[in-house]
N, C-alpha and C positions, 0 to 999 in steps of 0.2 A: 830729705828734709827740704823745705819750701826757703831758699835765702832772702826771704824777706819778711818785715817786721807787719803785723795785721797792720799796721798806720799806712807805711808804704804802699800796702796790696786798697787801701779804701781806695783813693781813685779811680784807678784800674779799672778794681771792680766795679762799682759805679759806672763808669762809661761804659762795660762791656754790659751791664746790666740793660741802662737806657738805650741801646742798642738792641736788646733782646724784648724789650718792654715792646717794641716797634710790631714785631713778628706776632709775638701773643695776645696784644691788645686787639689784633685783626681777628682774633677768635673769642672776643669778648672777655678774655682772663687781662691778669695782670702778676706780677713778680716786685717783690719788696725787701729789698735788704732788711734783714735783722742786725746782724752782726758778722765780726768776722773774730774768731779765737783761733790762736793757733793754726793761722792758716787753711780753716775752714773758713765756707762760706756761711751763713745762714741765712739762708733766703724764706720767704713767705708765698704760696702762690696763692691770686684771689683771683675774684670775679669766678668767671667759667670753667674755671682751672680747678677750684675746688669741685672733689668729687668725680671730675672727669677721668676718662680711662685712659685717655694718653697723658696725664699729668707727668708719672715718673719719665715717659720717654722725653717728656719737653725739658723734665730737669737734669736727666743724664746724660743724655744721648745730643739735647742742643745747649742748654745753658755752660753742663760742665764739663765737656769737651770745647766749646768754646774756649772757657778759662783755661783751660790744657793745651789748646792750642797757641792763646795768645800771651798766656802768663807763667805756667809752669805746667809740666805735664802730671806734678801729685798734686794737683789742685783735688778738691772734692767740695763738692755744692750739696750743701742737707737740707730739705724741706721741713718748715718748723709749722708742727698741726696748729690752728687756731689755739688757743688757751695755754701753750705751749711757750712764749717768748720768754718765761722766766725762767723756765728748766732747759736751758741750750745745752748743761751738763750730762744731761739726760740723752740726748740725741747724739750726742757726737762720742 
């Protein structure tokens, strides 16, 4: 269990987000907090990110292992499809 409350973990996230924004914008995509519930993340990926083939790997392998490494290691970051922001129950 993640000892921190989603309010607490905004910040955080956020900065390690703007941080990540850096890397992927250099590939014409982009990454947008949705939300965060219980300790998830919900992130958004756009620009050139949609669609692409290494999409899951930029959000597994670099977004949330980042958060694993710098905030808790049961972080988990979920990508929410377009048309999708109002059913986060649905994904997580």
């Amino acid at each position: 269990m993640i000892p921190f409350t989603d309010e607490e973990l905004r910040p955080v996230v956020t900065n390690l987000l703007e941080k990540a924004r850096v890397w992927i914008r250099k590939d014409g995509g982009d990454v947008t907090l949705i939300d965060i519930r219980n300790g998830k993340i919900f992130v958004q990926l756009q620009g050139a990110c949609v669609g692409c083939g290494s999409s899951g790997t930029t959000l597994k392998y670099g977004i949330e292992q980042e958060m694993k490494k710098m905030i808790h290691p049961e972080m988990v970051v979920i990508n929410v499809p377009h048309g999708w922001e109002d059913k986060l129950d649905q994904l997580g």
